[in-house]
N, C-alpha and C positions, 0 to 999 in steps of 0.2 A: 460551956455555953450551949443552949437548947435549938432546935435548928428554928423555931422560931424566932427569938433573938438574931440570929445569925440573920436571919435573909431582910429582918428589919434593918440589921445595921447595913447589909447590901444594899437596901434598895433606896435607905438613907445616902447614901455614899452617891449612888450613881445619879441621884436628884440633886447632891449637889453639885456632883462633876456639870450634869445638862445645867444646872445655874449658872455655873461659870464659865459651861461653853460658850451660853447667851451673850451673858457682859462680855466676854470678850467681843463676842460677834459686833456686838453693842458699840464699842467702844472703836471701831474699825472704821474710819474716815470715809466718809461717802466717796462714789465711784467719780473721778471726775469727765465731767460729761462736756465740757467744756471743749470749741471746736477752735483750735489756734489757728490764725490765716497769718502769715509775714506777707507782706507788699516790701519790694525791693523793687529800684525801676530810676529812671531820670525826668524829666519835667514834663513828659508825655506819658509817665503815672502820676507824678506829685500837682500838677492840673495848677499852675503856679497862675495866682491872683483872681481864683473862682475865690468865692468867699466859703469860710472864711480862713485865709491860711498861718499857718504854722508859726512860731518867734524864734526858732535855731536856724534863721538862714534859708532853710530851704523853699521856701514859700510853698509851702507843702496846703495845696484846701482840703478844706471836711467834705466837699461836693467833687470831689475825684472819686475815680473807678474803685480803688480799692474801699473806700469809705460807702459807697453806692451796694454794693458787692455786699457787705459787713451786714447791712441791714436788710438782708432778706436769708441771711443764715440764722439758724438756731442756735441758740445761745455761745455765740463765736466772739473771741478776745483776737481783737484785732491791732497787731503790731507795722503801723505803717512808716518804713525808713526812708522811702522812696525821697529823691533831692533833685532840686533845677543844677541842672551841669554835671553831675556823675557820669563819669564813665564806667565803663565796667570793671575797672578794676577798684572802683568804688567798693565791690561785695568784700573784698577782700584785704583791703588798706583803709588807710583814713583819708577824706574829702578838706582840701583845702579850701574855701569858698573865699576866694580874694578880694568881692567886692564887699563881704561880709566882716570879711577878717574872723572865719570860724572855723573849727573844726570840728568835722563831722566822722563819728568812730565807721568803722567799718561796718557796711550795710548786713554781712551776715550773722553781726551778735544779733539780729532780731530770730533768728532761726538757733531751733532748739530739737532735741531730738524727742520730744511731745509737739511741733509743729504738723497739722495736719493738711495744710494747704500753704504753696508758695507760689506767689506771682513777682514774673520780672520782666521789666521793659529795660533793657539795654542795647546800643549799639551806635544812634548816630552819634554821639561825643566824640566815639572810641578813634583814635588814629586820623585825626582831622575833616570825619566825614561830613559834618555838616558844613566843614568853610569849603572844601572842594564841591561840593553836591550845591549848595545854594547861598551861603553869603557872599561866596565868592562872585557867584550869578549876578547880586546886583550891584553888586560895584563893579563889574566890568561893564553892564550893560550903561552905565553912563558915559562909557569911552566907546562900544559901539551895539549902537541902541539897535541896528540892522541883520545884524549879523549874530554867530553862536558864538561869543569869545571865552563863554566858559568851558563850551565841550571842548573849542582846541585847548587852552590852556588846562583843561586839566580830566579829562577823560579818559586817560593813559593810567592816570592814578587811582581811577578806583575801584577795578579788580584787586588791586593789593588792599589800597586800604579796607575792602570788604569781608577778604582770607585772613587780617586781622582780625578783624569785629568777631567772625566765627572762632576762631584761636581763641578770645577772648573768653567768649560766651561758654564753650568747650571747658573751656579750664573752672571759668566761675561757676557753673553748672554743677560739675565734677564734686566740687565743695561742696554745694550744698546738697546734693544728696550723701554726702559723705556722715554730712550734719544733722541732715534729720533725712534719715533710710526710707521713711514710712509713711512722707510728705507726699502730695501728688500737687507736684510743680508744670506751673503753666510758665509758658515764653511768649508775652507779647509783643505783636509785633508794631508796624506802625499805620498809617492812615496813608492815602492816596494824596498828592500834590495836586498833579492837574491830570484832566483826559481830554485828549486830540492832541494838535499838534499849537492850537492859539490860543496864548495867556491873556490873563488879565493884568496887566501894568500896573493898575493903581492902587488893586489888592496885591499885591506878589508882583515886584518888578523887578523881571528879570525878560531877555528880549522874547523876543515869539518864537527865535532859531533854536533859545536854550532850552523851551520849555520841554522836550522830547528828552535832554540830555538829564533833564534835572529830576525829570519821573521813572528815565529808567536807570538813574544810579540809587535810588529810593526803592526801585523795585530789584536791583541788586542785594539794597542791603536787607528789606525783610526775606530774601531767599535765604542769604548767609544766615541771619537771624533761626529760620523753620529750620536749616540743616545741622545747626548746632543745637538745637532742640531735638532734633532725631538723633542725631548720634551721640545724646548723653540720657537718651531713655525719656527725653519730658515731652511734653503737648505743646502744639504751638497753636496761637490763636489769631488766627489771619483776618487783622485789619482792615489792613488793604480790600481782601476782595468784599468785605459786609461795607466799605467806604463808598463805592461806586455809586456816582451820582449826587456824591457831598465834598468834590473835590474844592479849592480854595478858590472858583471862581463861579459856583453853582451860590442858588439864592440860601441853601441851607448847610452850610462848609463846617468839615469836622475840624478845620485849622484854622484859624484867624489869619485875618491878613496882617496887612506891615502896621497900623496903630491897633493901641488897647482898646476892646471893645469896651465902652462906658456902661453899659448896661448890664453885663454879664461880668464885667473885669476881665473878660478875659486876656494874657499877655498876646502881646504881637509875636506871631507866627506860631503859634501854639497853641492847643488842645481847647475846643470852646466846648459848651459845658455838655452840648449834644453827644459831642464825640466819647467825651466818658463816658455819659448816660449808656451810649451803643456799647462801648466794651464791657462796661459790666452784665451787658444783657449776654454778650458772645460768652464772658466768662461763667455766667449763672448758667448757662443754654450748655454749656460744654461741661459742667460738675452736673 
């Protein structure tokens, strides 16, 4: 063969190889660009009866934090598992929802290890903290409307119950970074009750004695909440103090009182639509 034929047939050969480099290149699945957020959390994420919520039970709205959040990300696939009454070992087991009659899988199959953002609001469920902290509040204050009868009766209890909540949050934390390595997980925490020492009755009745006991077993439990966020590596995003000034007896309150606001839907003693609006701004502000 002539060394001209030869370097023809070479330089044939190698134009076909760069052909077939191309298609393959070609043929190689775009990059996915895609930002996945999980929302894991209890009824002060899932923002229960803002409109419009959820049909598995949880009464999960569109107009919650993590849905708020969603829409000022690029191009972000938003998985929100967040449920009214999970506790924290919700992340990790299934949700019986009794008045529902449902069951709800475990909140960390929303997390995958392509998850690039994870928020969770867990704690007051956990270890009976909300009956001892405040519905216990007003059903004693009908038997003595003068006095603190829920600090005596149960202020003893909620250092442990709050060394729980942390244990909790600790272990479920643990998980999910196990699950997705590469996630930058937030821990939120919760909103302010009351400030001073004089309640409002007919928003939130519990006495005027308790009102001290019932804010700083609330500010117990978001400290346990921040410290089991620091000692499992994640961010905690402090409610409470962006709260100040919209406590549940202020003309602009990030919690509803004792009925459903008609206006807003929003549920009695629970998350009104302000307060989400604020925490997605904390969580935007803090990514």
């Amino acid at each position: 063969m002539s060394l001209g034929r030869r370097l023809s047939t070479s330089v044939l050969a190698l134009a076909l190889v760069g052909v077939a480099a191309t298609a393959c290149e070609d043929e190689k699945p775009p990059p996915d660009t895609d930002f996945d957020y999980a929302a894991l959390g209890d009824s002060f994420t899932s923002g229960p009866d803002l409109p419009t919520i959820s049909t598995d039970g949880c009464h999960r709205s569109d107009h919650n934090y993590p849905h708020l959040v969603a829409t000022q990300l690029d191009d972000v696939t938003l998985t929100d598992v967040s449920c009214g009454g999970a506790r924290t070992d919700a992340v990790l087991e299934s949700q019986f929802i009794q008045a529902e009659g449902r069951v709800q899988p475990p909140q960390f199959e929303a997390v995958s290890a392509d998850t690039d953002l994870v928020t969770m609001g867990f704690g007051a469920n956990d270890a009976g903290f909300v009956i001892a902290a405040a519905l216990d509040c007003i059903l004693f204050a009908k038997a003595d409307p003068d006095g603190a009868p829920c600090e005596e009766a149960n202020a003893r209890k909620i250092p442990r119950i709050v060394g729980k909540v942390q244990d909790n949050l600790e272990a479920a934390l643990g998980a999910i970074a196990n699950r997705a390595p590469d996630a930058r997980i937030l821990v939120v925490g919760y909103p302010r009750l009351f400030e001073g020492s004089k309640g409002c009755p007919k928003v939130f009745p519990v006495t005027d004695g308790d009102v001290p006991y019932v804010q700083d077993s609330y500010d117990q439990l978001n400290e346990a909440v921040e410290s089991a966020a620091e000692a499992a590596g994640a961010e905690y995003v402090d409610v409470a103090a962006a709260s100040e000034g919209h406590d549940v007896c202020s003309d602009e309150p990030w919690v509803n009182g004792r009925r459903k606001d008609k206006e807003t839907g929003a549920a009695a003693y629970h998350p009104t639509p302000e307060e989400q609006k604020a925490v997605a701004e904390l969580i935007l502000d803090q990514l």
